[in-house]
Each structure stands twice: as C-alpha cells, then as structure tokens.
N, C-alpha and C positions, 0 to 999 in steps of 0.2 A: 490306666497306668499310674496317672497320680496317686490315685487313694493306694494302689500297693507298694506304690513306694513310703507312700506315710505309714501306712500300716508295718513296713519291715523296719522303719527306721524307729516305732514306735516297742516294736519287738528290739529292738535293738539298743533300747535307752530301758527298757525294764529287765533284761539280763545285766547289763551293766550295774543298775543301781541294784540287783539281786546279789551280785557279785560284790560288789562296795559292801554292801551289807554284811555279805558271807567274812568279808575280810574285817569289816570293825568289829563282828560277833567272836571271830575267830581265837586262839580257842576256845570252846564253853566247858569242855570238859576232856579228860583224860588223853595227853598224844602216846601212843605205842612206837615207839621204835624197833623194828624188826629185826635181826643180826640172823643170816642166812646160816652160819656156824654157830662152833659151838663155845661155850662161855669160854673166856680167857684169851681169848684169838684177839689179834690186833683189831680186827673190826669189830668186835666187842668192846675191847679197852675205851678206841674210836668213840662209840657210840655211849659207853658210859660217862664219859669226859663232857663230851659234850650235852647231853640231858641235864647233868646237875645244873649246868649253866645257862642252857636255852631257859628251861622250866620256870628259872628267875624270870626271866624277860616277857615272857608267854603267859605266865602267872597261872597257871596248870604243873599238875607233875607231866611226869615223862615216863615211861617203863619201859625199858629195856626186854625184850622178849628175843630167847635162842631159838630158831626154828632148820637147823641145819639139816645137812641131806643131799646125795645128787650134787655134790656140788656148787651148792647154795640154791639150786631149781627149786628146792622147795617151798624156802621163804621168800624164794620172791614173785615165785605165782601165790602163797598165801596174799603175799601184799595186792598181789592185782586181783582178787578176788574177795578184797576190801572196797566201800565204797570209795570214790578217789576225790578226797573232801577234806585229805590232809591229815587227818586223823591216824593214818597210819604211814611212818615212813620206812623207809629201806636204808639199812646203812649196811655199805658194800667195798668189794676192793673193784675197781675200773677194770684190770684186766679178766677177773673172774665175769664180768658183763660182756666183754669184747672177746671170750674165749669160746661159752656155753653155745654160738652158734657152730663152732667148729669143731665140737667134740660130741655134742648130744644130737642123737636123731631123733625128728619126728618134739624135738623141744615144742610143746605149746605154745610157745610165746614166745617176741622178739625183742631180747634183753634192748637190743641199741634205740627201739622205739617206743616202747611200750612202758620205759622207767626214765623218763628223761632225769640229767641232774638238778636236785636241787639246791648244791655249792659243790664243791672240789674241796674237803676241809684239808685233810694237812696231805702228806707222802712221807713215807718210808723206804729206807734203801734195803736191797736184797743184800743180804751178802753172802760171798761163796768162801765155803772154810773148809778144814779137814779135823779127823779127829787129834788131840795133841799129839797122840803117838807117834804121828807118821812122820815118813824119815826125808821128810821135805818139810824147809821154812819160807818157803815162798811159792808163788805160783808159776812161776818161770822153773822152780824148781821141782811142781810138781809134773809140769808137762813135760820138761828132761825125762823124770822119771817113768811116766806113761809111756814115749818112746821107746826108753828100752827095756819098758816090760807090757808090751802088746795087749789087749786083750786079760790084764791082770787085775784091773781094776776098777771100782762101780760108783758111779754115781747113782743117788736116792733122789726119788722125785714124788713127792705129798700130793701136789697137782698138777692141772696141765700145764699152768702157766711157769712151772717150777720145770716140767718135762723139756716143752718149746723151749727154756732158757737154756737146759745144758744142751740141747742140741745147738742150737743157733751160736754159744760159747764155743764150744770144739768142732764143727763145721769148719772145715780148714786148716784146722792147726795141726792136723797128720794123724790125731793120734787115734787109737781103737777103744773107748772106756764104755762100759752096759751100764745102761739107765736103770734102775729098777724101781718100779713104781711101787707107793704105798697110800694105802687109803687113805691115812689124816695123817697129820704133823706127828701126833705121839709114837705111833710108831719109828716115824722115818728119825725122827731126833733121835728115839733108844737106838736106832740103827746104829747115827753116826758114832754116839757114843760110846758103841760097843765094837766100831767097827769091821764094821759089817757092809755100810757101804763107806768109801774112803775120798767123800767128796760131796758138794751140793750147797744149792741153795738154800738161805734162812731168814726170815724176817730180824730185823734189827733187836726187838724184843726178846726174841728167844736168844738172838744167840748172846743177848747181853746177860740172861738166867743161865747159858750152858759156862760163862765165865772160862777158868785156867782148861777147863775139860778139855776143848776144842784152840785149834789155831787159827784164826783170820787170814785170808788170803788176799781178798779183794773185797768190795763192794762195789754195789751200781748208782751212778749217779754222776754230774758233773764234776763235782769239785770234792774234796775230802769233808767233812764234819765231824762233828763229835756224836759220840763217842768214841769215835774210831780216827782219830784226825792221825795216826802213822802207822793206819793203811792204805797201800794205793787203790785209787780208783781203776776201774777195769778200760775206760778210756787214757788214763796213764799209763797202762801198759802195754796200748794198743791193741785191744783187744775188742770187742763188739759190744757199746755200749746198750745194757738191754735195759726195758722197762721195768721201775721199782715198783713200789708199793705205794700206789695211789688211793684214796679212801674219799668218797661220795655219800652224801644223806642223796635219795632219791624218792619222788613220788610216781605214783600211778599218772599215764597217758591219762589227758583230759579235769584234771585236778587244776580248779578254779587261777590264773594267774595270781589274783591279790591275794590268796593263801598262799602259794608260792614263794612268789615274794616279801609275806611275813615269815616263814620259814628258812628264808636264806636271810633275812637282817639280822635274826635270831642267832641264827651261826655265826655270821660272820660279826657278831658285837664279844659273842664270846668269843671266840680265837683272835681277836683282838686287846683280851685282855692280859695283861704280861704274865700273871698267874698260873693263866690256863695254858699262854705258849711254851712257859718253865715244866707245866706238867707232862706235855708232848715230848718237847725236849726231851725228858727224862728217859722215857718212852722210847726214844729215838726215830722222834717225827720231829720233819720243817711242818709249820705251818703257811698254807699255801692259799687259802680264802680265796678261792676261785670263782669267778662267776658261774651262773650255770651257762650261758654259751661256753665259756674257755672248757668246764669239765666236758660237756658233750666232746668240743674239738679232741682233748685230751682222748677222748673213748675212740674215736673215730679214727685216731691215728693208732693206739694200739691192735683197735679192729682189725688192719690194714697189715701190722706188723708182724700180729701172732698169723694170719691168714697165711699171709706171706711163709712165713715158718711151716707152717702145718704143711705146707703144698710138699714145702721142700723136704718135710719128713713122712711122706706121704701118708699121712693121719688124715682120719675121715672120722667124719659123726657116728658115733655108735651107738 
C-alpha cells in the first residue's frame, strides 16, 4: 500500500512540474482565437480588441478566426476538437452558451461544461428601439399604442436569446405583438429600418451605426450609461429586467490550469489598461474582468433564466 501511494504521489509531482513547464513554455507559437460569428459582430469586435493587447503580453500574435453557423455550434465544437492546450480560444456571448442547450437537439456537446470561462471580459447592453418613424416616442407610448392596435404589430428577433427576450418583455403587459424571427442581424436590422418589423432588440454597436434611423426606447442593464445616458433603463420603468450582452474568452474542458491562468492575467492586464477601456467604451461595453468562477456563475444563472423562459414559451430543442 506504501509503495502505491509513493508511486501516485510520484505520478502526481511529474504532472505538476509537466504542467509548470507547460505554463513557463506557454505560448511558443501562434494563439487562434475563434469568433463563432461572423466578422463585425460584437464578439468579433470583443475578440479583436482584445488580441492586439494580450499578444503584447504573451509575446505571440493572436488571429482572430470567424467560424460562424448554427448558432455559433459550429465554432465552438471547431474549438473542442482542438487540442485543449490553450492554443485555441473561444470568444463568445454567455447567453448564446446558456441558450444552445435549449434550442438545439441532439447538440454534441455541452456548452455549460465542456467550454468553461476563461474571464468574463467586458458586457453590453441590449437595447430595445423602434424605427424613427413610428408614431410613438416612448415605450410606455409604444405599449398604449399595441393596446389599441391588437395584433398589428411585429417584433424581429436575430436569435434566441433576442426571441426569449421579447417574450419575457411583453409576457404580462396585455398586449398581442408577432415575433418574427430572422436568421442573422443583417437582415433583421434592414427589417427594422424599413419597417417591417416595428420593434426589438439590438446590441449597443449596431444601434449606435443605425444612429437618427431608429428611436431608442429602452435598454438593459442596471443603471443608465453612455452612450445612452437619457434613456431609461427597462428596470425604471418597471419592466423585466433581462440579460445583456455578456462576452467570455473560453477554453476547451481539460486545458492545463497554469495555461489558464496565463490566459486570464493576459486579459485581465489588458482591460485594465485605460486605452483599451476608452476603446470598449466607445463600443458601448463596461469592462467587467471577471473571474472565471464569477463568469461560469454568470452562465449558470442565465442558464436558469432563458430555461425558465423557454418552458414558459413552450420552445423545445429543435
């Protein structure tokens, strides 16, 4: 019994200094960053923002690669069928992780275990607007108007996690408005713009490029910010505050801890620096340098949220 406990604790001091090793070699050459979408997307922006700046620290480049599809399924089983050595990461939005178990069937893989995070980098707020045209300037003004015109009007929905949100917003409030789903953002944007649908959610980015086009109604999030600091927030107007736009670097299940952990110092030195936070800002992201437990929790409650939603809109994996 002795000698196999020497023997495992022996096995257990040569992974370790294997691992030490892995972490002082770490990088040697080239890190990939993965982007499930397609170029231009917030979690592209995300992920090019940040390469320029790890890459310094890392003393390797960094490539940004689009691998979109599915929903992001695609790039991010790519990623897990990378060795899981760090070399490849995932850069994603949290609720697109916490959503794919509830809308894809027979999904290969289990986003919430199989990608853990490795930091929480910044957030983004949804915001919910309408086209300028329309003949409401407020959101208390558009749901009068919903009222007394039943069934007249449509909200656009890009993805699920855009779908779950206008249900979970109008759940309650009386009124009758069709969701109508669209495959990616560019369509569903030409939509609003042409109105076509007269209502939905947008990432902070886009709607800060749709400019005079569109009217601001609300956004998600606690407190007001800029660039939108005299909009209300959808909690000031008592309304259901939903999940924003969260953004995660992730690695593959089983990816060495001290690589890990050179990969979240990396992050979080750059979103640390005021430069990079003013270039977010700009963007219309807080910088949030989360740890990887806080982002896991973060996943795990939106998990819970959208679940929650989808029962109550009786959505099933498809």
């Amino acid at each position: 019994m002795k000698t196999v406990r020497l023997a495992l604790l022996a096995a257990a001091l040569c992974v370790g200094a294997m691992q030490s090793a892995l972490a002082q070699s770490f990088p040697s050459k080239i890190v990939h960053f993965v982007v499930p979408y397609s170029p231009g997307t917030s979690p592209d922006i995300v992920a090019r923002i940040l390469a320029e700046e790890m890459a310094k620290t890392l003393g390797q480049p960094i490539i940004v690669e689009n691998r979109g599809g599915a929903d992001g399924a695609i790039g991010m089983e790519y990623v897990l069928h990378q060795p899981a050595d760090g070399y490849t990461v995932l850069s994603t939005i949290t609720s697109n992780l916490a959503i794919l178990p509830l809308t894809v069937k027979d999904l290969r893989f289990d986003p919430l275990k199989d990608l853990p995070p490795v930091i929480g980098a910044v957030e983004g707020r949804y915001v919910f607007l309408s086209p300028a045209a329309a003949p409401w300037t407020s959101f208390d003004e558009l749901i009068a108007y919903a009222k007394a015109h039943p069934d007249k009007l449509n909200a656009g929905s890009p993805t699920p996690q855009v779908r779950l949100s206008n249900q979970e917003l109008f759940r309650g409030l009386g009124v009758s408005i069709t969701d109508i789903p669209y495959s990616s953002g560019g369509p569903y944007g030409t939509a609003l713009l042409a109105n076509e649908v007269q209502m939905g959610f947008i990432s902070t980015s886009s709607a800060i490029a749709f400019g005079s086009r569109v009217r601001i109604l609300a956004v998600t999030g606690e407190t007001r910010r800029p660039p939108f600091t005299n909009v209300p927030t959808l909690k000031e107007l008592g309304r259901p505050d939903l999940p924003g736009l969260s953004f995660t670097l992730n690695v593959a299940t089983g990816t060495p801890a001290p690589i890990v952990a050179a990969l979240h110092d990396a992050a979080a030195k750059a979103l640390a620096l005021p430069a990079l936070r003013k270039r977010f800002e700009d963007q219309g992201f807080d910088v949030t340098a989360e740890s990887a437990e806080a982002a896991a929790h973060r996943l795990a409650d939106q998990y819970r949220f959208f679940s929650d939603a989808a029962k109550r809109a009786g959505i099933k994996p498809e």
